[in-house]
KOLBALUM-162698 format. One line per field, with one value per residue (C-alpha): residue number from 1; z, x, y negated. Coordinates in Angstrom, 3 decimals. Each point is the difference from the previous one (the first is absolute). Last residue first. Layout:
N
seq = [NUM, ...]
c3 = [Z, ...]
c1 = [X, ...]
c2 = [Y, ...]
//
This chain:
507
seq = [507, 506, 505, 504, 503, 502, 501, 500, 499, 498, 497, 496, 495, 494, 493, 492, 491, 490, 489, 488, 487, 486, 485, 484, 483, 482, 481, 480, 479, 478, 477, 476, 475, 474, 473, 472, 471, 470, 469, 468, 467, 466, 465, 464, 463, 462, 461, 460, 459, 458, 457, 456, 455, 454, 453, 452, 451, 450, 449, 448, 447, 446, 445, 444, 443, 442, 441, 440, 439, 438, 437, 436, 435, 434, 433, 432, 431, 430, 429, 428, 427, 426, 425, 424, 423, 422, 421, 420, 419, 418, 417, 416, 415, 414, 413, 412, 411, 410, 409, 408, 407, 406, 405, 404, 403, 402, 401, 400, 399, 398, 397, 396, 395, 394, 393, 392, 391, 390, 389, 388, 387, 386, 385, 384, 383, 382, 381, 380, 379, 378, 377, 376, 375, 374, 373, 372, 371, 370, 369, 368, 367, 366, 365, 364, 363, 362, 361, 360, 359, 358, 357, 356, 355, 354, 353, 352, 351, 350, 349, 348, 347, 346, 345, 344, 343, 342, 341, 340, 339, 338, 337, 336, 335, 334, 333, 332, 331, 330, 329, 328, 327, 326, 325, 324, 323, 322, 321, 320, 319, 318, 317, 316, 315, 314, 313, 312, 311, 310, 309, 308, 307, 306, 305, 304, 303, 302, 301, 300, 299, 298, 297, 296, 295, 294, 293, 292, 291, 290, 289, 288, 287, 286, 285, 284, 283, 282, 281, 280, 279, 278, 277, 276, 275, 274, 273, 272, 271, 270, 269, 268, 267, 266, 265, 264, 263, 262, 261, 260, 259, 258, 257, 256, 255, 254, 253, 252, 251, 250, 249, 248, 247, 246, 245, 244, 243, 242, 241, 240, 239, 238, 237, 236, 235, 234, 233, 232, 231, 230, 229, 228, 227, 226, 225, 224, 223, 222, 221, 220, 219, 218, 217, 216, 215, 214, 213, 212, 211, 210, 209, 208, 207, 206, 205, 204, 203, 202, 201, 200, 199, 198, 197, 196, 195, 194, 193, 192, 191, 190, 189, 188, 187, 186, 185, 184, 183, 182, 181, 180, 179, 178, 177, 176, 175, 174, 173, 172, 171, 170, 169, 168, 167, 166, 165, 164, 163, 162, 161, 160, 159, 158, 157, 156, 155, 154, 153, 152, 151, 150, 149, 148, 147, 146, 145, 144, 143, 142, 141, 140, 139, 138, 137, 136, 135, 134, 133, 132, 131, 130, 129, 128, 127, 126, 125, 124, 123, 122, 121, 120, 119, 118, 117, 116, 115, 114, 113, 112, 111, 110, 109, 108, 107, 106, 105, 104, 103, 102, 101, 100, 99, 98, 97, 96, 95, 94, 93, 92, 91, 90, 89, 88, 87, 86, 85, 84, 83, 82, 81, 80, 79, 78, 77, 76, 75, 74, 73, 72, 71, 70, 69, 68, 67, 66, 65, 64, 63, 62, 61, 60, 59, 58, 57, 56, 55, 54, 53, 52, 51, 50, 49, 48, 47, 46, 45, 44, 43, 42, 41, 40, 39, 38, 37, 36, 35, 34, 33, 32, 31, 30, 29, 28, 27, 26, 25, 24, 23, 22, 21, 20, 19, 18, 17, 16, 15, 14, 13, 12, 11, 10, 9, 8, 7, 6, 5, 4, 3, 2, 1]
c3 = [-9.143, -0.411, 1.324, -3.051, -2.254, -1.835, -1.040, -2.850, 0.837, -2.044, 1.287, -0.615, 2.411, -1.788, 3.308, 3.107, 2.720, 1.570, 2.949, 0.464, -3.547, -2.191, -3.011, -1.255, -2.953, -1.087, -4.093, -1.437, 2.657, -2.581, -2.116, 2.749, 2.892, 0.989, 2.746, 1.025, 1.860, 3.505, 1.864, -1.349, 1.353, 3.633, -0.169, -0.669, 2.347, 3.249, 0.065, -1.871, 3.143, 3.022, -1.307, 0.025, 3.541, 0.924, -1.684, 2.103, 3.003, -2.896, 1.116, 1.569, 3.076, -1.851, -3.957, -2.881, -1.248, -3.409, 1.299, -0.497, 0.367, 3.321, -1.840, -2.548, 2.171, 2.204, -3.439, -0.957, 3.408, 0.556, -3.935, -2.748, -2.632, 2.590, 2.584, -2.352, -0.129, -3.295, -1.478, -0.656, -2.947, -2.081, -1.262, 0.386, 3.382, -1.874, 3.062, 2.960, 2.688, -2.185, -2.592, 1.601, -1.585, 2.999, 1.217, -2.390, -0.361, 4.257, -0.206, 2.676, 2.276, 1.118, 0.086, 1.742, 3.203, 1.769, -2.150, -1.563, 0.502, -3.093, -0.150, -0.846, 2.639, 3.335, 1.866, 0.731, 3.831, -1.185, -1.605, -3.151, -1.205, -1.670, -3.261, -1.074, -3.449, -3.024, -1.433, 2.464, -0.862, -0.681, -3.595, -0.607, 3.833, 0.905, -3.178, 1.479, 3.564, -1.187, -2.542, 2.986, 2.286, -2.685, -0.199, 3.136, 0.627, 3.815, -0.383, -2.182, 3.090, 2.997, -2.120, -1.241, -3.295, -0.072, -1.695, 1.724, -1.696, -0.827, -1.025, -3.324, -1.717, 2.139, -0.477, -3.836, -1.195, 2.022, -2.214, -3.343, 1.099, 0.469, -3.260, -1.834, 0.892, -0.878, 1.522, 3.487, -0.908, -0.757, 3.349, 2.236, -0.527, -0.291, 3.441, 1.484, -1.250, 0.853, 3.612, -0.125, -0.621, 2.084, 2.768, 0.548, -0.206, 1.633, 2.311, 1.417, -0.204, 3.212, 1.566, 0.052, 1.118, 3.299, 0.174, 0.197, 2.617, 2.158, 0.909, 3.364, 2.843, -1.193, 1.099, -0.046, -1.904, -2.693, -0.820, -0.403, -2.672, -1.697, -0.680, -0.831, -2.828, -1.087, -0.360, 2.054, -1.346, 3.187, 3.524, 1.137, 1.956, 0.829, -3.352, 0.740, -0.821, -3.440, -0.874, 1.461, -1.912, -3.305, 0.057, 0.586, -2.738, -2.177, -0.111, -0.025, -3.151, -1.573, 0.343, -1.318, -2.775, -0.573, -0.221, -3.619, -1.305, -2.851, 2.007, 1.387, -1.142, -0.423, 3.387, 0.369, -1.851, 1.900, 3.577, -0.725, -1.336, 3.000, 1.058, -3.799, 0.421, 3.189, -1.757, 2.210, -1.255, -3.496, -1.351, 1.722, -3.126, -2.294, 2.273, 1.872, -2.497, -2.167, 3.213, 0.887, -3.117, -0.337, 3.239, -0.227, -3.485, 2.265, 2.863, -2.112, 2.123, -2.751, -1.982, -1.913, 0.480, -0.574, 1.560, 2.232, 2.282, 2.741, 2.464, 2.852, 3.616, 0.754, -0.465, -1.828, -1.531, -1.082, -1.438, -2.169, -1.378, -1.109, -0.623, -2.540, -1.311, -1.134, -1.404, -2.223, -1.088, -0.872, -1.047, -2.976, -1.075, -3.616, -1.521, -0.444, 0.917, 2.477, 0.990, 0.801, 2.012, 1.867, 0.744, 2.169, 1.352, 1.668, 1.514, 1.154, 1.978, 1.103, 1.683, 1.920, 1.175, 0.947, 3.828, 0.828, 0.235, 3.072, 2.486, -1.647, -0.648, 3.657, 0.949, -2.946, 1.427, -1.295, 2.856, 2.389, -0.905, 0.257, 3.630, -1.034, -3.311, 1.866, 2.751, -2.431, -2.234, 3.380, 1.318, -3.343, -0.377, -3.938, -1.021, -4.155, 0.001, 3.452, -0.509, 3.095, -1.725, 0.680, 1.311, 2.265, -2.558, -2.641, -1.552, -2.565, -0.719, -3.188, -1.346, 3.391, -1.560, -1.584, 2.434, 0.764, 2.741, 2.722, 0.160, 3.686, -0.355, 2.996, -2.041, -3.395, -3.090, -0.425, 1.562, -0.255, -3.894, -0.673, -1.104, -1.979, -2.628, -2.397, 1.419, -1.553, 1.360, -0.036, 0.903, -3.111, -1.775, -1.152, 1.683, -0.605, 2.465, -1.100, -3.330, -2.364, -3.558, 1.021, 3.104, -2.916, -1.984, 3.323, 0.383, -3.198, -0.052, 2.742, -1.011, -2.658, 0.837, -2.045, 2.506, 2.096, -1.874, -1.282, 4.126, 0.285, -2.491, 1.313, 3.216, -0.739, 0.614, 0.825, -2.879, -2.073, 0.515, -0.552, 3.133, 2.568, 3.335, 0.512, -0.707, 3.124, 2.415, 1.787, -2.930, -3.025, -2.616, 1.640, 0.743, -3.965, -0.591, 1.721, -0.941, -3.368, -0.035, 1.314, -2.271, -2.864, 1.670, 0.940, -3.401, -2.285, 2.845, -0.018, -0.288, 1.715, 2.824, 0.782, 0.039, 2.617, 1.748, -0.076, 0.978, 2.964, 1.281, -0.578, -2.620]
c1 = [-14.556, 3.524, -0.822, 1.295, -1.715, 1.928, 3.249, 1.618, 3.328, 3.094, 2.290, 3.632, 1.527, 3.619, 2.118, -0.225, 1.861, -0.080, 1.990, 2.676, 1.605, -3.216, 0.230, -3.949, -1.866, -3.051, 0.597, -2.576, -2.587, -2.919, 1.325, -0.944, -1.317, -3.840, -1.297, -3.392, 0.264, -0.967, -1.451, 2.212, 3.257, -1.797, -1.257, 3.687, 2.124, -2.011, 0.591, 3.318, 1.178, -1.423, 1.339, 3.627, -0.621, -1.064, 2.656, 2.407, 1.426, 0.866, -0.382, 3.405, -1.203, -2.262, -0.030, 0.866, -2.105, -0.288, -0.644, -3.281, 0.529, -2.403, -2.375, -0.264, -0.148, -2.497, -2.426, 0.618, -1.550, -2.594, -1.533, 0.926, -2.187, -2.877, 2.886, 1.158, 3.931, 0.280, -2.406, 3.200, 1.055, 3.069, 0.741, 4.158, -1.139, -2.961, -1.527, 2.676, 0.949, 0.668, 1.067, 3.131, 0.031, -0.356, 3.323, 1.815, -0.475, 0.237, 3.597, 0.396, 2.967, 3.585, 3.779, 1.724, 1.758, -1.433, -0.186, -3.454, -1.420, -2.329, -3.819, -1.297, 2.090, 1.544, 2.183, 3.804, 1.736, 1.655, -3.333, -1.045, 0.781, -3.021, -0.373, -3.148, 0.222, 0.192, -3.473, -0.812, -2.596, -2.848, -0.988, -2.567, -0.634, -0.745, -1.684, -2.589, 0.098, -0.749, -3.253, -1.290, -0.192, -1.508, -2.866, -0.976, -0.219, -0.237, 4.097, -1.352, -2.385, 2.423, 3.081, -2.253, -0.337, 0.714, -2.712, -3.158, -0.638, -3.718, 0.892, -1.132, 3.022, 3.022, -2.264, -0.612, 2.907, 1.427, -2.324, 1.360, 3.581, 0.045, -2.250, 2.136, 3.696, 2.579, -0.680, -0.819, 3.800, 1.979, -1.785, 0.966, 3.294, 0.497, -1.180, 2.146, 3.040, -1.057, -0.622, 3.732, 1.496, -1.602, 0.264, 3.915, 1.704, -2.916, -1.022, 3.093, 0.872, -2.638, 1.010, 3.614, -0.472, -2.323, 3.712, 1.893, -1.725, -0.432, -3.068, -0.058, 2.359, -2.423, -3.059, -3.735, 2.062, 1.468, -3.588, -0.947, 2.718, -0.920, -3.154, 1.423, 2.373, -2.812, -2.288, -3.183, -3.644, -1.683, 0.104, 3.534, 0.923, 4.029, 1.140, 3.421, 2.073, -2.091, 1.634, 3.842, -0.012, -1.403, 3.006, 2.633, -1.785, -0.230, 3.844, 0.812, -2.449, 1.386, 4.003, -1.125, -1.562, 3.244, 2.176, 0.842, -0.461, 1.326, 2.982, -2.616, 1.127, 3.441, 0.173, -1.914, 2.816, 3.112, -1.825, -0.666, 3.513, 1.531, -4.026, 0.042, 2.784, -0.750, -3.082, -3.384, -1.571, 0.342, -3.431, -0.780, 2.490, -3.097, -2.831, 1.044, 2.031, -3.304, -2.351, 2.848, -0.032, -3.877, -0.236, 2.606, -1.896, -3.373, 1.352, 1.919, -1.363, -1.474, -1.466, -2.389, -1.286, -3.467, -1.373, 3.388, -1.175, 2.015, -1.807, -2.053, -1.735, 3.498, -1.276, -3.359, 1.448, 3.099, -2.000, -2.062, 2.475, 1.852, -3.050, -1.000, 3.499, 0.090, -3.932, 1.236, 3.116, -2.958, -2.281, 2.286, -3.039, -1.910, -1.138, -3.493, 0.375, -2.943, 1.722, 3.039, -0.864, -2.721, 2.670, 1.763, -2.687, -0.878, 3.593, -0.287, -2.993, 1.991, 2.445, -2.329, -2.064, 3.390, 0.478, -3.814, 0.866, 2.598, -2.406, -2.217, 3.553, 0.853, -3.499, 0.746, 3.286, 3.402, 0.710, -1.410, 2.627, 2.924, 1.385, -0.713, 1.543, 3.173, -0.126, -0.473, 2.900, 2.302, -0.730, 0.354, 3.526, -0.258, -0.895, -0.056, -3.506, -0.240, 2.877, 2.127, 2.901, 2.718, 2.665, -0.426, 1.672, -2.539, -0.196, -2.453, -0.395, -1.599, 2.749, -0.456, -3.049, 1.418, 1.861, -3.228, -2.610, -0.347, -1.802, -0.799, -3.398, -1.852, -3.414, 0.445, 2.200, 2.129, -2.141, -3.022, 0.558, 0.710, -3.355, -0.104, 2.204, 1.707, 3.549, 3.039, 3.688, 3.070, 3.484, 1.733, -2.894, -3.614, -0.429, -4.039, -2.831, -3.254, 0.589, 2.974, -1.674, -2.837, 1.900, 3.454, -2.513, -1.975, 4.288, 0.316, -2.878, 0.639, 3.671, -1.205, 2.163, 2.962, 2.630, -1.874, -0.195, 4.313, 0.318, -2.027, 2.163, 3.288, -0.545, 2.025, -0.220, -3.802, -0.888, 2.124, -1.954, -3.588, -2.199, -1.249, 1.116, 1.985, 3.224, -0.669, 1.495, 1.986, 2.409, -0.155, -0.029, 2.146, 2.778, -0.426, 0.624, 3.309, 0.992, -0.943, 1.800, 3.530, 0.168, -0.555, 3.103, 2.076, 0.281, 1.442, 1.220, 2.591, 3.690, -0.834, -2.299, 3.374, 2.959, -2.011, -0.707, 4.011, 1.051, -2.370, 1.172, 3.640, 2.313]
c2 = [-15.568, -1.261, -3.823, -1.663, 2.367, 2.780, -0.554, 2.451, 1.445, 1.698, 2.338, 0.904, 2.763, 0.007, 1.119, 2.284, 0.403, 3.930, -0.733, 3.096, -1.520, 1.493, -1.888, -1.448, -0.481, -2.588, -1.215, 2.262, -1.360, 0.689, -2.949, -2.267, 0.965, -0.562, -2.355, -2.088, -2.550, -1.722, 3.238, 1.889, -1.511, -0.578, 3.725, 0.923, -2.666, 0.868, 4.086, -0.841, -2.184, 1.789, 3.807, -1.837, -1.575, 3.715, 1.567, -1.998, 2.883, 1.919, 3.490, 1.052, 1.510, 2.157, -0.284, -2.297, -2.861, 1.624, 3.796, 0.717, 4.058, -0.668, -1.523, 2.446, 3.442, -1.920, -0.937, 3.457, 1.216, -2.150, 0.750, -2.628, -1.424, -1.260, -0.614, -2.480, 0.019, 1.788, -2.632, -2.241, 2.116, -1.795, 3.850, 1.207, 1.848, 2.324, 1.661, -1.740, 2.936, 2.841, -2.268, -1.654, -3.337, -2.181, 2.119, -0.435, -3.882, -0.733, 2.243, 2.584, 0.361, 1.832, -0.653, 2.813, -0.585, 2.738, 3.221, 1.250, 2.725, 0.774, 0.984, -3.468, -1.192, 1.534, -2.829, -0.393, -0.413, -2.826, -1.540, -0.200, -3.871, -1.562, -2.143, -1.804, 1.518, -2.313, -1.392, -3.268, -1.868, 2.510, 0.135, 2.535, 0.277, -3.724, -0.895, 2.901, -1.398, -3.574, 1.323, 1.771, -2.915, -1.729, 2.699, -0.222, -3.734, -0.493, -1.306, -2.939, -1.130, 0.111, -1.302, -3.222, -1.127, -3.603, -0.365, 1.905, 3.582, 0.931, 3.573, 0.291, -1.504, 2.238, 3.085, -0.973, -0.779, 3.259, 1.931, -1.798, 0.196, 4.125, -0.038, -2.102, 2.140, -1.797, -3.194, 2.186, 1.370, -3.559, -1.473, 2.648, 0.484, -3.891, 0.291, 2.468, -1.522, -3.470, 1.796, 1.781, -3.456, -2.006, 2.166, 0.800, -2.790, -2.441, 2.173, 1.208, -3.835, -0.383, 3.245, -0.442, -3.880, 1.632, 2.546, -2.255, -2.515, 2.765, 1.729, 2.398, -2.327, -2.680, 1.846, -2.427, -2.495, 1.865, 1.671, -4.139, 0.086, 3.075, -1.493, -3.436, 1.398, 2.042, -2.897, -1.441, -1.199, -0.851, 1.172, 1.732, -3.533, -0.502, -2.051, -1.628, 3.263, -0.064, -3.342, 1.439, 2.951, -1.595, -2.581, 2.739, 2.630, -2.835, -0.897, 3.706, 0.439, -3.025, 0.856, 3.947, -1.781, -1.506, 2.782, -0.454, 3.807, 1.138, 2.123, 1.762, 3.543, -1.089, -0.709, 3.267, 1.820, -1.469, 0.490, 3.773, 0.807, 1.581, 1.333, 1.197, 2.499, 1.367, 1.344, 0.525, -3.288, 2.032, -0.418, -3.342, -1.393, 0.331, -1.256, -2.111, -2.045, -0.298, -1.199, -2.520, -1.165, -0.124, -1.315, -2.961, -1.131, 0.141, -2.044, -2.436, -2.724, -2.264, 3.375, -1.724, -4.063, -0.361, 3.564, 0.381, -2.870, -0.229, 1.447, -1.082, 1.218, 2.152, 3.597, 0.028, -2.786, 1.597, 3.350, -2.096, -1.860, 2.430, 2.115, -2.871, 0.083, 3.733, 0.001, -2.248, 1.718, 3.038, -2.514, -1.157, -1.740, -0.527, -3.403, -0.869, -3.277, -0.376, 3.616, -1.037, -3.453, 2.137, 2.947, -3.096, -1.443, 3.489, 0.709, -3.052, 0.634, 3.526, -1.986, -2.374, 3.141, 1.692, -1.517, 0.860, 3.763, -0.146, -0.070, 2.855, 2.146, -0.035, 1.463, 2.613, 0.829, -1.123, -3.151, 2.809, 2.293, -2.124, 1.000, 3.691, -0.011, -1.157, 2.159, 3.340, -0.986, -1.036, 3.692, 1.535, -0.804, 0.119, -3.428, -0.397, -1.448, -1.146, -3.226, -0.146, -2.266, 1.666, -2.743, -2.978, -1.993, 0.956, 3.434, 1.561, 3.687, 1.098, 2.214, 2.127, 0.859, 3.229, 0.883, 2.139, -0.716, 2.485, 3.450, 0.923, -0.772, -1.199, -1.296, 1.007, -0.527, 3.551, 2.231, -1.862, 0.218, 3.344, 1.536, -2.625, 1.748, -2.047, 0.538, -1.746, 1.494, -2.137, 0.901, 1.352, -2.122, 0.460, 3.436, 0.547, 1.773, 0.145, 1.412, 0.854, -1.664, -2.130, -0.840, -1.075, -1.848, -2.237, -0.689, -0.938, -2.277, -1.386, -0.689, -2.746, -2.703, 0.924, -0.607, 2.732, 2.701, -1.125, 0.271, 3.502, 1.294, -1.526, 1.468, 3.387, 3.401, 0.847, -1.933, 1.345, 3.561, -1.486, 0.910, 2.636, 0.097, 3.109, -2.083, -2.375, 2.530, -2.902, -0.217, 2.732, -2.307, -2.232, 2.536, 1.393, -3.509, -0.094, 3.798, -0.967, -3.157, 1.818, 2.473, -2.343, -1.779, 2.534, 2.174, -2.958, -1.495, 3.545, -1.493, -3.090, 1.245, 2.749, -2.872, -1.740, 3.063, 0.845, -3.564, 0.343, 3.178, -1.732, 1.718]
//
């Protein structure tokens, strides 16, 4: 009898004894694999995804994973290959300025592809050379200069934002302001870009932009989890066709069609005085260094915003709105700064961003629900890094998570508290207030801060003194309906508000 034969013969005699034999060595293997079993965390956990995938599904994995640091402490094995740190002691190492530490697989499930092939998009780039060129050549169009040229282009959208909330509340009817909010950033965010939009306040989600993000932001999410698998890469195009499959495409028709029209109208504009876009900002760039700016990566930018920061600043704001409603005395001071402060209609970046107390009412909505609550996901690198006390192999997945980290106690007195005074420096001594701010984590860190969080800190600094100026607000039913999943993007749902004008003129 053959070698062969003879094993053959041996597995079927003895599976019985093989096969269990065989799973423990295989999970003992990935319990035990790059040294990742002296990190604390639940035992199945360190064998098997699953757990962390079935956290995820659910959308509520913050809270397990702010559960499992209360439980095993800074440093928490979430997965056979992923390790959650809460410890800001860590975060230059792994997010600063000449870090080592690239971006996970975990973002490869954003890429995008035309016929010229990867489309160069900064939030999933990892060749840091091409990331730091990129941000550079658009940094202007995101500075505050940038953002004063840009600012007239969402008057007109914000007016009809107004009439709109008039019509409701001269019939005393209640708002979905939390789907509101949605389309007026939509449209806010493409005229900021291209000098129009397509009207998402009347019409709703014409370009499928939101319904694509929330799928996309879902599919993320729970299949990022095992980017590392061979097995998913064979089946990765069969599950995101699925994925998408309710798609039409047709927004994604419009948006090229406008993004080729818009191109060529801002190519013909050559003056920087006046009201100007971020199409025509990165445009003029273009012209002073072609061989710098290509036309990719100026339509990367432009749809970067649109993708990306409507969603997260509707987030953001709804966040803010559904917590100062909450909380009377929080809404009844910042009633009073906003009313008080001789604001002229529209309300002008330069004099809403002088209110104190507003500023600090945007931070704090901004750390009890950041817009992103998964970790932003590092690779150690191949030569491995010290952490939290532990040595940790190259290869291994690695990050903090924006929610557990905003509700680490020793740097945030009372995290889970709606508490806007915590960024007074009459509440707050230097120190505490540095600790704070830099464990502020919702537009990421270092190289990778969001290069928009300025346009996003432009349009809620305008849109809340303008809102309160005209009405008065409250939520309906105490805001029982408001909740949120937690797919990566933090989307929430059910924030139902009812508004009572003032006078014509909002003073």
């Amino acid at each position: 009898m053959s070698t062969s034969a003879l094993l053959l013969s041996y597995i079927r005699d003895f599976w019985y004894a093989i096969l269990p034999t065989a799973c423990i060595v295989y999970f003992l293997s990935v319990h035990y694999q790059s040294g990742l079993n002296k990190i604390p965390g639940p035992w199945l956990r360190s064998i098997s995804v699953l757990p962390r995938m079935l956290s995820v599904h659910k959308g509520m994995s913050q809270e397990d994973d702010l559960l499992l640091h209360k439980r095993y402490g800074k440093i928490v094995r979430l997965a056979p290959n992923l390790v959650s740190i809460s410890d800001l002691s860590v975060i230059n190492d792994i997010y600063g300025i000449g870090t080592k530490f690239q971006k996970s697989p975990f973002y490869e499930l954003s890429q995008a592809h035309d016929d010229e092939g990867l489309i160069p998009d900064p939030f999933i780039l990892t060749n840091k050379e091409l990331h730091s060129r990129m941000k550079r050549n658009a940094s202007n169009a995101y500075s505050l200069n940038g953002l004063v040229q840009m600012e007239p282009w969402i008057e007109p959208v914000t007016e009809r934002l107004i009439e709109k909330l008039r019509l409701f509340a001269a019939n005393g009817e209640a708002v979905d302001f939390g789907t509101m909010l949605a389309n007026y950033f939509m449209d806010g965010v493409f005229a900021l870009t291209f000098g129009r939009d397509f009207n998402y306040l009347d019409r709703g989600d014409v370009l499928e932009i939101s319904k694509m993000m929330a799928i996309a932001s879902w599919y993320m999410a729970v299949f990022g989890q095992t980017t590392r698998s061979f097995q998913f890469r064979i089946f990765k195009p069969l599950i995101a066709m699925w994925a998408f499959r309710s798609l039409t495409g047709q927004g994604e028709k419009d948006m090229a069609q406008l993004a080729a029209g818009e191109v060529e109208n801002a190519r013909e504009r050559t003056s920087e005085e006046g009201p100007m876009t971020f199409l025509q900002r990165l445009l003029l760039n273009q012209k002073s260094n072609t061989k710098l700016l290509h036309d990719r990566e100026i339509m990367t930018h432009a749809f970067g915003n649109i993708t990306a920061g409507s969603d997260t600043t509707a987030t953001a704001m709804r966040s803010i709105v559904y917590h100062v409603l909450k909380n009377p005395d929080v809404y009844a001071k910042l009633r009073s700064e906003i009313r008080d402060a001789n604001l002229s209609l529209p309300v002008s970046f330069a004099q809403a961003h002088a209110l104190l107390y507003l500023g600090f009412v945007i931070k704090e909505g901004m750390r009890v629900h950041p817009s992103v609550g998964m970790l932003l996901a590092r690779m150690v690198p191949a030569e491995g890094a010290q952490l939290c006390g532990y040595q940790i192999s190259g290869g291994v997945e690695v990050g903090l998570n924006p929610w557990v980290l905003h509700r680490n106690s020793e740097i945030y007195t009372d995290p889970d508290r709606f508490w806007p005074d915590r960024w007074s420096p009459s509440v707050s001594d230097e120190g505490r207030l540095r600790e704070m701010n830099r464990a502020f984590f919702s537009f990421g860190h270092g190289s990778h801060t969001c290069s928009g969080r300025w346009i996003s800190i432009m349009e809620m600094t305008k849109l809340i003194p303008t809102l309160l100026l005209h009405f008065d607000m409250e939520l309906v039913d105490g805001g029982k309906t408001y909740g949120f999943d937690n797919y990566w993007f933090m989307m929430q749902e059910g924030l139902s508000v009812k508004f009572t004008s003032r006078t014509r003129d909002g003073v």
